[in-house]
KELOFI-66757 format. One record per residue (C-alpha): residue in three letters; x, y, z. Coordinates in steps of 0.05 Angstrom, whole numbers, padded with zeros to 5 digits, always signed. Each point is the difference from the previous one (the first is absolute). Layout:
REM KELOFI-66757
AlaXYZ/...
REM end
This chain:
REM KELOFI-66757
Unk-01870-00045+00596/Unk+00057+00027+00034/Unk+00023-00078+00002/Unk-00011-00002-00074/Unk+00046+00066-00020/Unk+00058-00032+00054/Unk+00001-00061-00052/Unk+00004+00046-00055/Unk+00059+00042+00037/Unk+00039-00069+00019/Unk-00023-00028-00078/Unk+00034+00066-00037/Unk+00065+00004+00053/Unk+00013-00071-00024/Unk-00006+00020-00080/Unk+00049+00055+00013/Unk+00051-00045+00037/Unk-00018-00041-00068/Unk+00015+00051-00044/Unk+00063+00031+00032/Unk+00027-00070-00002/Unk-00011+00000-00069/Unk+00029+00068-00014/Unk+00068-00022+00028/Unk+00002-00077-00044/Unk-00023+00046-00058/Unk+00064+00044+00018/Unk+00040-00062+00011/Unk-00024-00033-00064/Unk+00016+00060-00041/Unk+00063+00006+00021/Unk+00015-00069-00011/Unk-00033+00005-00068/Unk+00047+00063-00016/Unk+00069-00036+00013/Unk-00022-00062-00027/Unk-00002+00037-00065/Unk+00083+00007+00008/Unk+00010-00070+00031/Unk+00038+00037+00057/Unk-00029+00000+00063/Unk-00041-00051+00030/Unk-00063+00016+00032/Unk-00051-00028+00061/Unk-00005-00070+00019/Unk-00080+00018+00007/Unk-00005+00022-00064/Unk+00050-00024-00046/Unk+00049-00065-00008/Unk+00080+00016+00006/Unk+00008-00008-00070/Unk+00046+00050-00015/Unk+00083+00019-00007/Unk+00021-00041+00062/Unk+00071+00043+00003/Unk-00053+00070+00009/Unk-00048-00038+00056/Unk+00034+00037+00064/Unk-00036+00061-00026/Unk-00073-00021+00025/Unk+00019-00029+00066/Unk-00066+00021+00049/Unk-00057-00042-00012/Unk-00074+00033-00018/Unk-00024-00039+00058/Unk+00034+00050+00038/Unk-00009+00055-00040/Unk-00080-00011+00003/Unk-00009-00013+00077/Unk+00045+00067+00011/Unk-00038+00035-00052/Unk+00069+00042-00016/Unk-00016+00064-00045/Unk+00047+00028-00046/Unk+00017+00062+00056/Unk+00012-00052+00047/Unk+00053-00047-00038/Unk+00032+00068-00019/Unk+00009+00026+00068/Unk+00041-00073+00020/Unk+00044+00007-00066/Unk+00013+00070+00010/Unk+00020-00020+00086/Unk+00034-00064-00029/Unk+00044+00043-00051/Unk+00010+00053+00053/Unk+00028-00054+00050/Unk+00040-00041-00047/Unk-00037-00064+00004/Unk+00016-00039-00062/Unk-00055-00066+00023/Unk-00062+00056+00023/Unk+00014+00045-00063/Unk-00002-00052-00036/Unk-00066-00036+00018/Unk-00029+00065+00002/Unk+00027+00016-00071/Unk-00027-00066-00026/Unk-00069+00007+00028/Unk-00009+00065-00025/Unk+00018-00014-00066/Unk-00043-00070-00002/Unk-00060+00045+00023/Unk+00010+00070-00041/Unk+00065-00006-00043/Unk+00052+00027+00007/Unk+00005+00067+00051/Unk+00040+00068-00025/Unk+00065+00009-00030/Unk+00026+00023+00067/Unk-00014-00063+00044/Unk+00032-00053-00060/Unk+00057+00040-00003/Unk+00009-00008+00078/Unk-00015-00072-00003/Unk+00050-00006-00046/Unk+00049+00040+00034/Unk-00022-00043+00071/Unk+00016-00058-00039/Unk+00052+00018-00035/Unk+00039+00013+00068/Unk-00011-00075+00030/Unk+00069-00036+00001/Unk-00045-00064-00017/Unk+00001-00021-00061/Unk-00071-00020-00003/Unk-00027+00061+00015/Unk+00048+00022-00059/Unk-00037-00049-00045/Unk-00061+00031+00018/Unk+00008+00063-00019/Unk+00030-00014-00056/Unk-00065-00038-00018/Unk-00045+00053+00016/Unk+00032+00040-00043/Unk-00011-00038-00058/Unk-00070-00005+00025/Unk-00004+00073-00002/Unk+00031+00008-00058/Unk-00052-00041-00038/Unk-00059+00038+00022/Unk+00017+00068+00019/Unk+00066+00014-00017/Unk-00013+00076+00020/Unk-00005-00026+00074/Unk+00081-00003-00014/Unk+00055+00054+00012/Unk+00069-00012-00003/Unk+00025+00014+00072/Unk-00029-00063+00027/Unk+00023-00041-00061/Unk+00063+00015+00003/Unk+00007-00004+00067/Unk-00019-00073+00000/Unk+00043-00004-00074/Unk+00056+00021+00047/Unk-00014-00049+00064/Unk-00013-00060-00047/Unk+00079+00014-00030/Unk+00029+00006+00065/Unk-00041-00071+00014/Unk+00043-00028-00062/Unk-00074+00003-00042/Unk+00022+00035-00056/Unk-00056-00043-00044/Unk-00061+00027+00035/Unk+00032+00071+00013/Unk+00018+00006-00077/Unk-00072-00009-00016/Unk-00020+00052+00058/Unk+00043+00052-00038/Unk-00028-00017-00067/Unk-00064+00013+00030/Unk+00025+00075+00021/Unk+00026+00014-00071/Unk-00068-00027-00031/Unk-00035+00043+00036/Unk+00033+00068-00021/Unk+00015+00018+00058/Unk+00076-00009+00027/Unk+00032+00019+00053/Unk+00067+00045+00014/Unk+00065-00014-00044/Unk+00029-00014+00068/Unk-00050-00061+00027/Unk+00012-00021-00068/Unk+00080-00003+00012/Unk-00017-00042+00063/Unk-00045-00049-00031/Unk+00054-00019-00041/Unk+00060-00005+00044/Unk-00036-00048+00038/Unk-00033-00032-00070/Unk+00070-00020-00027/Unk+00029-00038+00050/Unk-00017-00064-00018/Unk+00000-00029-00073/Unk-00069-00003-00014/Unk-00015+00070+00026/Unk+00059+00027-00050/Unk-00044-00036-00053/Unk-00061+00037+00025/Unk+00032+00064+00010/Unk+00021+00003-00068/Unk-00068-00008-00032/Unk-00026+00046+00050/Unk+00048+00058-00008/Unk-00012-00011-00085/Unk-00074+00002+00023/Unk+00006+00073+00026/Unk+00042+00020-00048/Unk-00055-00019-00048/Unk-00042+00034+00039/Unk+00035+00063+00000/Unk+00009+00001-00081/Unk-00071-00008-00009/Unk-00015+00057+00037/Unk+00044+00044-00018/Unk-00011-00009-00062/Unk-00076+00008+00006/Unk+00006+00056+00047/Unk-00077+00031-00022/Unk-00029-00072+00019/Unk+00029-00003+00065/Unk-00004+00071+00035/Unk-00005-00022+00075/Unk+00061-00042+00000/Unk+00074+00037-00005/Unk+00040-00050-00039/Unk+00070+00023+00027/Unk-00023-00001+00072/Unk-00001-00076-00009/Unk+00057-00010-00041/Unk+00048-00055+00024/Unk+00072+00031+00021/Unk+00066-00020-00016/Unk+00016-00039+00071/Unk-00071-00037-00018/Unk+00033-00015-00073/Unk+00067-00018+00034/Unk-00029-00046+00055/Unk-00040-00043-00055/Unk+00065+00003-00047/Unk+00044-00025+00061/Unk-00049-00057+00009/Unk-00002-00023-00061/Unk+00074-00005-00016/Unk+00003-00034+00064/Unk-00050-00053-00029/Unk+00030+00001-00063/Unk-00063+00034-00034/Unk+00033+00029-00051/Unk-00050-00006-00052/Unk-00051+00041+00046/Unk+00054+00053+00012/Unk+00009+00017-00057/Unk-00072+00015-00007/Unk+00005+00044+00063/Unk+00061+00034-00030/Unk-00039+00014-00057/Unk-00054+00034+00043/Unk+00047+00052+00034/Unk+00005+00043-00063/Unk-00074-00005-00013/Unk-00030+00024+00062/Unk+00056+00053+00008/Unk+00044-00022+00059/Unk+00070+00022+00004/Unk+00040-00062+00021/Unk+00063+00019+00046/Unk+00067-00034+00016/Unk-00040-00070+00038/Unk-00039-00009-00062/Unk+00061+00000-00039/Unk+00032-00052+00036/Unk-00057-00041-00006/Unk-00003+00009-00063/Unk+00071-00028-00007/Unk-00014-00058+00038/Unk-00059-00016-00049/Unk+00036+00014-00066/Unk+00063-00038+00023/Unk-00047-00061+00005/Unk-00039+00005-00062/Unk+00074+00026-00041/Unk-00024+00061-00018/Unk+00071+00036-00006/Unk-00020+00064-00041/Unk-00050+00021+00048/Unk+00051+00008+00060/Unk+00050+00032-00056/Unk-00048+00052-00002/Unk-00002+00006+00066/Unk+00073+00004+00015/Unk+00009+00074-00032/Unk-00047+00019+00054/Unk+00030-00040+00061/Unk+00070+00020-00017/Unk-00010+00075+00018/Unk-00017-00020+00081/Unk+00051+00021+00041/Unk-00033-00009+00070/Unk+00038-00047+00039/Unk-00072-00032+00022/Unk-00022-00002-00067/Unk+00065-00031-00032/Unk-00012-00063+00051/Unk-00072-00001-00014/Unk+00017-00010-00079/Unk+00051-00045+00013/Unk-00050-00059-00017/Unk-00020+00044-00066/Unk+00077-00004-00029/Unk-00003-00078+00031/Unk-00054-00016-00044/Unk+00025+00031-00061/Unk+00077-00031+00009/Unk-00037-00065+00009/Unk-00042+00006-00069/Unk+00059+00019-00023/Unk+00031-00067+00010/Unk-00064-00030-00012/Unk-00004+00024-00077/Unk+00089-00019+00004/Unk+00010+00071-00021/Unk+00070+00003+00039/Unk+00027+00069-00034/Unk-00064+00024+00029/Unk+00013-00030+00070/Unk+00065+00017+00003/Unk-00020+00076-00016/Unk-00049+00006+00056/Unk+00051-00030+00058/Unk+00059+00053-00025/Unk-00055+00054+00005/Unk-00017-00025+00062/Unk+00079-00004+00026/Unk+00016+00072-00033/Unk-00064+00039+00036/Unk+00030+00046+00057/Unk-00024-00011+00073/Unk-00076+00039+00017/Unk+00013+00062+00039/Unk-00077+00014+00003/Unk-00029+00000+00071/Unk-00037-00063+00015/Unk-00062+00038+00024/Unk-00064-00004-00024/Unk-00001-00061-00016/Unk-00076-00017+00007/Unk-00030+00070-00009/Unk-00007+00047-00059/Unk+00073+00030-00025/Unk+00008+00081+00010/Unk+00015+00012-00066/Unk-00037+00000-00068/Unk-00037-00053-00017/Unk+00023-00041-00057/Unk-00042-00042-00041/Unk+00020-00047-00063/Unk-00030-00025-00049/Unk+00008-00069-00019/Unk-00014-00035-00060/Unk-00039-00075+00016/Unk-00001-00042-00053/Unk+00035+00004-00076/Unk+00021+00065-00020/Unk-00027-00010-00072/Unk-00062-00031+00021/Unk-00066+00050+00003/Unk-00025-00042+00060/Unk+00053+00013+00050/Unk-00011+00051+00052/Unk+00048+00047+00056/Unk-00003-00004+00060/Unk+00019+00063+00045/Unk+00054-00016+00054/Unk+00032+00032+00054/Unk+00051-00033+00021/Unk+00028+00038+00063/Unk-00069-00007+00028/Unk-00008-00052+00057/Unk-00074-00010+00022/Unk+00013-00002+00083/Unk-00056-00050+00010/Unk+00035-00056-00044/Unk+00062-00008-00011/Unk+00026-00060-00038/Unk+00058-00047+00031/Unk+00052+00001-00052/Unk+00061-00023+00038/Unk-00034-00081+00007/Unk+00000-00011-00072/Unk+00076+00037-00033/Unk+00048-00058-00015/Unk+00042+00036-00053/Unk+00002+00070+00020/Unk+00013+00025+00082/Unk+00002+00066+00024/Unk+00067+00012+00043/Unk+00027+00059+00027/Unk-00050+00045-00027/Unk+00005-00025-00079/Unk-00023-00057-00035/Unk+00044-00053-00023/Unk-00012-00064-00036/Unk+00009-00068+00054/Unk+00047-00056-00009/Unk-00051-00039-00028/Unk-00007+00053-00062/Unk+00070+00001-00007/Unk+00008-00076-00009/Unk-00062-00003-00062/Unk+00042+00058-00030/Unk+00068-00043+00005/Unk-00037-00067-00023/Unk-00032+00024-00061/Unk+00054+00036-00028/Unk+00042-00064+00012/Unk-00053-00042-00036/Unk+00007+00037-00052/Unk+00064+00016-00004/Unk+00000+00073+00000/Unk+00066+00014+00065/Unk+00017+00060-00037/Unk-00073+00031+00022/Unk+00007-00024+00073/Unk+00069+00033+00001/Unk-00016+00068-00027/Unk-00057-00006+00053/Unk+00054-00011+00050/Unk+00043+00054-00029/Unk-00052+00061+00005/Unk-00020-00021+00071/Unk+00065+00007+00016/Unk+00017+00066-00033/Unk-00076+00037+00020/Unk-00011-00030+00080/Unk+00026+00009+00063/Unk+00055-00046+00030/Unk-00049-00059+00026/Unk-00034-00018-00064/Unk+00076+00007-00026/Unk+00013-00064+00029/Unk-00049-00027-00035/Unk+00032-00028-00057/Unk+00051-00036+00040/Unk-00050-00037+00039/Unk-00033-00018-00065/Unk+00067-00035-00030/Unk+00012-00026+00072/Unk-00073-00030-00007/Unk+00019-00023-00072/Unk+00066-00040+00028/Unk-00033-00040+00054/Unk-00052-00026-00051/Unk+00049-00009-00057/Unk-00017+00044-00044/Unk+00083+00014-00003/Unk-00014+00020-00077/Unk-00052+00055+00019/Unk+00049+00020+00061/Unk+00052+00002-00049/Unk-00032+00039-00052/Unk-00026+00052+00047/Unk+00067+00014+00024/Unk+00020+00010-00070/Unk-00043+00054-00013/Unk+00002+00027+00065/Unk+00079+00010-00014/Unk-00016+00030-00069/Unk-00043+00056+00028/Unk+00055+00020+00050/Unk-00033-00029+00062/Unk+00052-00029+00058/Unk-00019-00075+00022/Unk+00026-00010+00067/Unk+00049-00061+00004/Unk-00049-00042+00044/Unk-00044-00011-00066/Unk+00068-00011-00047/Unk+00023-00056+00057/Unk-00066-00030+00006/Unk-00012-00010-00075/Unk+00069-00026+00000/Unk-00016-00051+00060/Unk-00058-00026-00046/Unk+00035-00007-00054/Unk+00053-00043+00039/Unk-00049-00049+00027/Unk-00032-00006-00067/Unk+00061-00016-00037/Unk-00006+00052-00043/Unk+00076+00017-00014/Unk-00014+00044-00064/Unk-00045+00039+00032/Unk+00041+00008+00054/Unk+00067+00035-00042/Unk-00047+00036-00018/Unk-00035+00037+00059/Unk+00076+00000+00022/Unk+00031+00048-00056/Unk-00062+00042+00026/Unk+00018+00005+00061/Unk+00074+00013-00005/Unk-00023+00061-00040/Unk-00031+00020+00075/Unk+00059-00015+00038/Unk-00021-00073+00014/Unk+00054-00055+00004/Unk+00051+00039-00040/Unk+00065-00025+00019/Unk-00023-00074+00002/Unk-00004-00062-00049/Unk-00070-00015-00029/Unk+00008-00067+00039/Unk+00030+00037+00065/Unk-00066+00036-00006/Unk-00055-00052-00005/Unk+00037-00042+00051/Unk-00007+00055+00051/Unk-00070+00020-00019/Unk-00018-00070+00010/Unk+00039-00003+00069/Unk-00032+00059+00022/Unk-00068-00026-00012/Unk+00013-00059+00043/Unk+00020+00032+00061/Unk-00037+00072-00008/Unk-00040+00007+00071/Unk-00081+00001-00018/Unk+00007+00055+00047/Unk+00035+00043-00049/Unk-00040-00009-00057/Unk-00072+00027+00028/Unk+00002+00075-00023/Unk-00052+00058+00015/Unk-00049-00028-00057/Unk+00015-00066+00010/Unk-00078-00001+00015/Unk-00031+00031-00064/Unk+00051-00052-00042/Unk-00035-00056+00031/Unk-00058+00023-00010/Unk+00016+00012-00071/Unk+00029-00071-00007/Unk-00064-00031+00024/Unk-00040+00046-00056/Unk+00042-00020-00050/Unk+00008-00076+00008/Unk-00079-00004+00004/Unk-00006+00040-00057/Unk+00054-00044-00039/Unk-00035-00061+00009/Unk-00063+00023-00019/Unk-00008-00014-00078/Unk-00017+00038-00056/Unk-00072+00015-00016/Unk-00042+00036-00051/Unk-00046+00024+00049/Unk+00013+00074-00041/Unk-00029-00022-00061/Unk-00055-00012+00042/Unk-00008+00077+00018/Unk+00019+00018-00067/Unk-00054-00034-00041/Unk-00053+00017+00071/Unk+00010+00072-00020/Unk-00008-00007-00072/Unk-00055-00027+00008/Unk-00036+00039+00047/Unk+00009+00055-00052/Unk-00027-00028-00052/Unk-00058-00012+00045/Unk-00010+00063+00026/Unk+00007+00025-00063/Unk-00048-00043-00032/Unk+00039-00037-00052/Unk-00021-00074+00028/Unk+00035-00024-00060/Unk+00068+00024+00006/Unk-00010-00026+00073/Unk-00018-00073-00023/Unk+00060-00010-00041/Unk+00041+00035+00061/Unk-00030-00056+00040/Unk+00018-00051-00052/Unk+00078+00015-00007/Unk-00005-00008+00082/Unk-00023-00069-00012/Unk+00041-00015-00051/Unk+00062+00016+00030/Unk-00014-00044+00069/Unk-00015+00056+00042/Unk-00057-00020+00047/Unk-00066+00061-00004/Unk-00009+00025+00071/Unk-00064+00032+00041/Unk+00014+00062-00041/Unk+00009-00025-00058/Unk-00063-00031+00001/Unk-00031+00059+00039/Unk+00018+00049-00061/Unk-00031-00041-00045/Unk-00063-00008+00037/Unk+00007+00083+00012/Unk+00008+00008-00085/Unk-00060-00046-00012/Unk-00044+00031+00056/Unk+00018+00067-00035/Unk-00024-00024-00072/Unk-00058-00031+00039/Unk+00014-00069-00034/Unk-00016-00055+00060/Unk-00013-00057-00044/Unk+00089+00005-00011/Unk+00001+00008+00069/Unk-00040-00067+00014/Unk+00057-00030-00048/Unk+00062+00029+00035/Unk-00042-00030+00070/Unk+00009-00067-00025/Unk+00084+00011-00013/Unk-00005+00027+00058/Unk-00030-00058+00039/Unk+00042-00048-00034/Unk+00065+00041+00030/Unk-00030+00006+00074/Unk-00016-00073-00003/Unk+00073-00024-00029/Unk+00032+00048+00058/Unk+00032+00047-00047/Unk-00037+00052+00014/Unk-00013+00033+00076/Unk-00072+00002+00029/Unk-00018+00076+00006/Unk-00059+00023+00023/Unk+00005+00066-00043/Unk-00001-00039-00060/Unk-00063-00033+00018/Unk-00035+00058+00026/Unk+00019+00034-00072/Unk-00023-00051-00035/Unk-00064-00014+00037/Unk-00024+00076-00017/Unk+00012-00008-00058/Unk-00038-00064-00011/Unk-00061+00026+00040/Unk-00003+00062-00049/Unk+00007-00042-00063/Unk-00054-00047+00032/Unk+00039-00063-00002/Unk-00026-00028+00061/Unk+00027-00072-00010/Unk+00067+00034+00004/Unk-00018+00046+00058/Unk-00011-00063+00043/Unk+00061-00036-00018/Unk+00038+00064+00018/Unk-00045+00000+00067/Unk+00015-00082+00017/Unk+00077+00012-00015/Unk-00004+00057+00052/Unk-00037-00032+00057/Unk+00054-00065-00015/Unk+00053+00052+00014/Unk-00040+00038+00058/Unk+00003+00062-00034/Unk-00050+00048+00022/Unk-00049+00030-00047/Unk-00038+00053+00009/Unk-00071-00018-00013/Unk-00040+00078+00007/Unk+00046+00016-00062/Unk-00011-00060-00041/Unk-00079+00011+00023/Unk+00004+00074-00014/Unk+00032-00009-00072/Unk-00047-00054-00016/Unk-00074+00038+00014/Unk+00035+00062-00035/Unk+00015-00046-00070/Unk-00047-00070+00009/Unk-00055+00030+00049/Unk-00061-00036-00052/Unk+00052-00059-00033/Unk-00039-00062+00001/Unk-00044+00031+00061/Unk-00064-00033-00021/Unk+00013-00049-00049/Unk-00013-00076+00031/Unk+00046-00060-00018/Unk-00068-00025-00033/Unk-00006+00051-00042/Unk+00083+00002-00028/Unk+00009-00019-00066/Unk+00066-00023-00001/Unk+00049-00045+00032/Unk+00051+00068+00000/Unk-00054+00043+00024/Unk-00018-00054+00051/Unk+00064-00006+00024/Unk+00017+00077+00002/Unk-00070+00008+00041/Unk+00028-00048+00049/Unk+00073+00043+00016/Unk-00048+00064-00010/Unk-00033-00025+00067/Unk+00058-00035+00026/Unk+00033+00070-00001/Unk-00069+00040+00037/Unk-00003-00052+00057/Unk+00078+00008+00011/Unk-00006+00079+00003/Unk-00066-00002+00039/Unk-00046+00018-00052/Unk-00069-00029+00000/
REM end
C-alpha cells in the first residue's frame, strides 16, 4: 500500500513539473502573441518563428530555453535589471530588459526611462539605434511608459552623433505626448539640430510644430488646464537659431513662415533677429520691410550695437542697388558718412541694457493689406546665448573707428551707375556734401575717387567732377589738376587739355608759361617722376577703389530690378487675394523678356494656395517643369516642398509623386512624418478599402494606384 501511494507521490510531482512547464510556454506564448499584434518584437524560437521587423530583433535576445530551465520569475528578472541599471551595464541591462518584457511586457515607467537614459549614454552607435527603437516600440503600445527626460536625453546624444533624422522624430514624440520639457533643453536641442542642412530643415518644421502647439492651447485654455502654454513657448534665441539656419541654407521660403510665427505666439524679437531678418529679406528683395526697420535701427547709438547692425544697413544699401534706386543709395552712404563717432560705452554688450526698455512695433507685410501683422522689436536687446556673426557677411558697409561707413566696394556701384546713366552731377553733389559735413579723412575722398576715375579713363567723369567741385567752392589740390592733365596728354586730347589748363591758371597753375611750355613739361615730368613720389597716405584705399570700379565697369547692364519690381507686385496681389491682377503682373514679366524666378513662382503658388484653387496650381507645375528642365529656372527645394503641400491637400497625388521623384533626383530631403501626418489628418479613409477589381474607371484606377504609391512611401499600411 505504502508502495502504491509512493507511485502516486512520484506520478503527481511529475504532473506538476508538467504543468509549471506549461505555465511558463503559456507566458512565453502570450507574450509572443501580444507583440506580434504590433509586428515589433520577435518572440521564442520554442514557440514562435522570427517572422517579425528584423531592424527591432535585438530586443528578444535570451532564448525560452533558458528562461524555462532557470524558471526566472518576474521579481527575479527585476532584481538583475534594477543591479544592471545600477552598475551601468549596457549588454546585462539589456538582456535583462528584453526578457522581462518577452515574459510580462514591459516593466514601470521608472526602469524604461533608465534604460533609455543607460542607452542613451553609450558612445556606440548601435546601442544608439536601439534605443531609439525601443522607443518607438514603446511608443506604439504604451506611450504613457514615456517622459521626456530620457527622450530628450537620447534626442540630444543622437545630434551630437550627427543623427539628427532619428533624434527629430524622438522630439516629435515629446511634443505628441503633451508633455515638454524646459524652454532651455529646448534651446539646446536646437543648437545642436541646426548644424547640418537637413537638421535646419527639421528644425524648422519642428519649431512651427510647437508653435502650433502653443496657439492651440492657448487659445483653448478650458480644454487644456494641466498644461501652461507660455511655460513651453519657444524663445527668441530658439526663433533666431532656426532663422540663422535657414538663411544659411537659403530657406527663405520657410523663414518667412517662421517670421510670420514670432508675432503670433507673442515673442519680442531683439537686435539678432533683426539682422537675420535682413539677411533673409535682402535675398528674397523685400526692400520695404527693412525700410521699416531702419526708423528703428537708426536711433542705436551703442558702439556694440552700431557694429552689430552694420550687416542690417549692408543689406538694405545692397537692395538698394538691387532695385537701381541710386538717389536712394546714394542717400543712405551720405547718412552713413555724416553720423558723428559713438561715445556710448561698449558695455553690455550681451546682457540686458540698464535703461528702459524699448520696444517697436513693426509693420510685416503691406500697409494697406488687412492680412499683414507687427511684430514687436527691441532692437538694443542682444540675447547673450546667441549672438549672430555680422562682420563675415558686410561687403558694402564697415564699421571703422567707431562709425559705420560704406566700403570701397559700395562706393564703386554708386560711381558706376550714375555713370551708366549719365547722371555726374548726382555723384558730385554727393562728393560735395561729404566734403562740407565729415571730418578730414572722408574729405579726401573725392580726390581718390577722380584719381580712381583717371587711371581707368573715365577723364570725362574726372573732368566733370572737378567742374562741379570748383563751382561749389571746394579747393582741388594740384596733384589731381596735373594728373588729369597727364591723361589727357597721352590720350591726345589737346582740346581737352586748354581746357583743364585755363582752370588751372585760375589756381595758380602754370601762369607765366605758354600752353605748349606747359604740356611739354607736364609730359616731361611724367616721364621721369620717381614711383617713389607718387604713393601717398591713401594710396591703398585708391587701389582698392580702382579694382571696385574696373570690375564693376565691365560688368554689363542688366534688368535684374524689374525682376524685384514685378516679384513685389505680385506678391501683393497675392497676399491680397487679387490672383487676377497678379496673372497679368506675371504676364507683362514674360512679355518683356524678364525670366520668373523661385519667387515669382513661389507667390503664385502662395495666391492660389490662399484661394484654395490646386487644379491652377497643377497648371503653373507644368510651366514650371518645362523651366527647371530647359535650365532657366534654379532647382529649389522650397519650391517643391510648397508645392508638394499643396498638392497633397488638393489630393492630386499624381502630382505629389512627380514633386517627390524630382526631389530624390536632386537628393533633397523630405520629411516623411509631415507628409504622413498631413495625409491621415485630410485622406485617412481615401480609397482605403476599395480593390483595383472593384474601380470603375481607368482615372479612378489610376488615382488608386498613386493613392497607395503615396501610403507605402510614408509608411502607411
Amino acid at each position: 500500500m505504502m508502495r502504491g501511494f509512493f507511485k502516486l507521490y512520484q506520478l503527481g510531482h511529475r504532473f506538476s513539473w508538467v504543468g509549471f512547464a506549461a505555465e511558463v510556454v503559456g507566458s512565453v506564448s502570450h507574450a509572443g502573441g501580444f507583440f506580434n499584434k504590433y509586428n515589433v518584437l520577435h518572440t521564442s524560437a520554442l514557440c514562435f518563428r522570427r517572422q517579425y521587423n528584423p531592424s527591432l530583433q535585438h530586443l528578444c535576445t535570451r532564448t525560452p530555453y533558458e528562461v524555462l530551465w532557470e524558471g526566472s520569475s518576474s521579481a527575479t528578472l527585476l532584481r538583475k535589471l534594477e543591479i544592471a541599471l545600477k552598475d551601468d551595464s549596457v549588454n546585462e541591462a539589456w538582456e535583462a530588459f528584453s526578457n522581462f518584457e518577452r515574459l510580462y511586457g514591459f516593466p514601470e515607467q521608472h526602469l524604461v526611462s533608465k534604460m533609455i537614459i543607460l542607452l542613451s549614454y553609450s558612445s556606440s552607435c548601435h546601442w544608439l539605434h536601439k534605443a531609439y527603437d525601443l522607443v518607438l516600440v514603446v511608443q506604439n503600445e504604451k506611450p504613457n511608459l514615456l517622459h521626456y527626460d530620457p527622450l530628450t536625453r537620447l534626442a540630444l546624444t543622437l545630434l551630437r552623433a550627427q543623427m539628427p533624422i532619428p533624434a527629430s522624430t524622438v522630439l516629435r514624440i515629446v511634443l505628441g505626448n503633451g508633455k515638454l520639457p524646459p524652454i532651455d533643453i529646448w534651446c539646446t536641442l536646437f543648437f545642436h539640430l541646426v548644424k547640418t542642412q537637413t537638421g535646419s530643415y527639421l528644425a524648422s518644421d519642428i519649431l512651427i510644430d510647437i508653435c502650433e502647439f502653443v496657439l492651440d492651447h492657448t487659445s483653448d485654455a478650458k480644454r487644456f488646464k494641466s498644461i501652461n502654454a507660455n511655460a513651453v513657448k519657444p524663445n527668441i534665441t530658439i526663433f533666431n537659431l532656426v532663422l540663422n539656419s535657414c538663411a544659411e541654407f537659403g530657406s527663405t521660403l520657410m523663414a518667412q513662415q517662421i517670421i510670420e510665427l514670432i508675432p503670433r505666439v507673442g515673442v519680442v524679437a531683439d537686435a539678432n533677429t533683426v539682422i537675420i531678418m535682413a539677411r533673409i529679406y535682402e535675398m528674397i528683395g523685400q526692400r520695404d520691410e527693412l525700410r521699416k526697420l531702419k526708423k528703428h535701427i537708426d536711433g542705436v547709438s551703442s558702439v556694440i550695437l552700431n557694429r552689430h547692425f552694420r550687416q542690417f544697413y549692408d543689406c538694405l544699401l545692397s537692395l538698394h542697388f538691387k532695385y537701381n534706386d541710386i538717389d536712394a543709395a546714394a542717400e543712405l552712404m551720405l547718412d552713413l558718412y555724416q553720423r558723428p563717432k559713438s561715445l556710448q560705452s561698449p558695455c553690455g554688450l550681451y546682457g540686458k541694457s540698464n535703461g528702459p526698455q524699448t520696444y517697436c512695433m513693426v509693420q510685416i507685410g503691406s500697409d494697406n493689406l488687412r492680412m499683414g501683422y507687427k511684430i514687436m522689436v527691441e532692437p538694443n536687446q542682444i540675447q547673450n546665448d546667441f549672438v549672430v556673426d555680422a562682420q563675415s557677411y558686410s561687403k558694402l558697409v564697415l564699421f571703422t573707428d567707431g562709425k559705420l561707413v560704406p566700403s570701397k566696394r559700395a562706393l564703386a556701384k554708386l560711381i558706376n551707375c550714375y555713370v551708366k546713366e549719365r547722371k555726374v552731377d548726382k555723384l558730385s553733389n554727393f562728393f560735395i556734401n561729404i566734403q562740407k559735413d565729415v571730418d578730414s579723412k572722408e574729405a579726401n575722398l573725392c580726390l581718390d575717387v577722380m584719381d580712381a576715375c583717371i587711371q581707368l579713363g573715365l577723364l570725362d567723369t574726372a573732368h566733370d567732377i572737378l567742374d562741379n567741385m570748383e563751382g561749389a567752392g571746394i579747393l582741388i589740390g594740384s596733384k589731381t589738376y596735373i594728373s588729369l592733365l597727364r591723361s589727357y596728354c597721352r590720350e591726345n586730347m589737346l582740346e581737352e587739355s586748354k581746357v583743364l589748363l585755363k582752370q588751372m591758371r585760375k589756381v595758380g597753375l602754370f601762369v607765366n608759361i605758354s600752353d605748349e611750355q606747359a604740356l611739354f613739361q607736364c609730359v616731361s615730368e611724367d616721364g621721369a617722376a620717381n614711383p617713389c613720389d607718387k604713393i601717398t597716405a591713401s594710396s591703398v584705399g585708391k587701389s582698392h577703389l580702382v579694382e571696385y570700379l574696373d570690375r564693376e565697369l565691365r560688368e554689363e547692364y542688366s534688368k535684374c530690378h524689374l525682376i524685384y519690381e514685378f516679384n513685389s507686385s505680385i506678391q501683393f496681389f497675392c497676399k491680397a487675394k487679387m490672383i487676377e491682377d497678379a496673372l497679368k503682373t506675371f504676364k507683362r514679366m514674360k512679355q518683356r523678356n524678364i525670366q520668373p524666378t523661385v519667387q515669382t513662382f513661389s507667390h503664385l503658388v502662395y495666391g492660389y494656395s490662399l484661394l484654395k484653387m490646386y487644379r491652377e496650381i497643377t497648371i503653373l507645375w507644368g510651366e514650371i517643369r518645362r523651366r527647371l528642365e530647359d535650365g532657366v529656372l534654379v532647382v529649389d527645394r522650397d519650391l517643391f516642398e510648397l508645392l508638394l503641400w499643396n498638392f497633397l491637400k488638393g489630393g492630386y497625388f499624381e502630382r505629389v509623386l512627380e514633386i517627390i521623384n524630382c526631389m530624390i533626383k536632386q537628393n533633397m530631403y523630405i520629411d516623411k512624418w509631415k507628409y504622413k501626418r498631413e495625409f491621415l489628418k485630410l485622406h485617412k479613409n481615401l480609397y482605403r478599402s476599395l480593390k483595383a477589381s472593384s474601380t470603375r474607371t481607368d482615372a479612378q484606377s489610376k488615382r488608386l494606384e498613386h493613392v497607395r504609391a503615396f501610403r507605402q512611401w510614408v509608411g502607411i499600411k
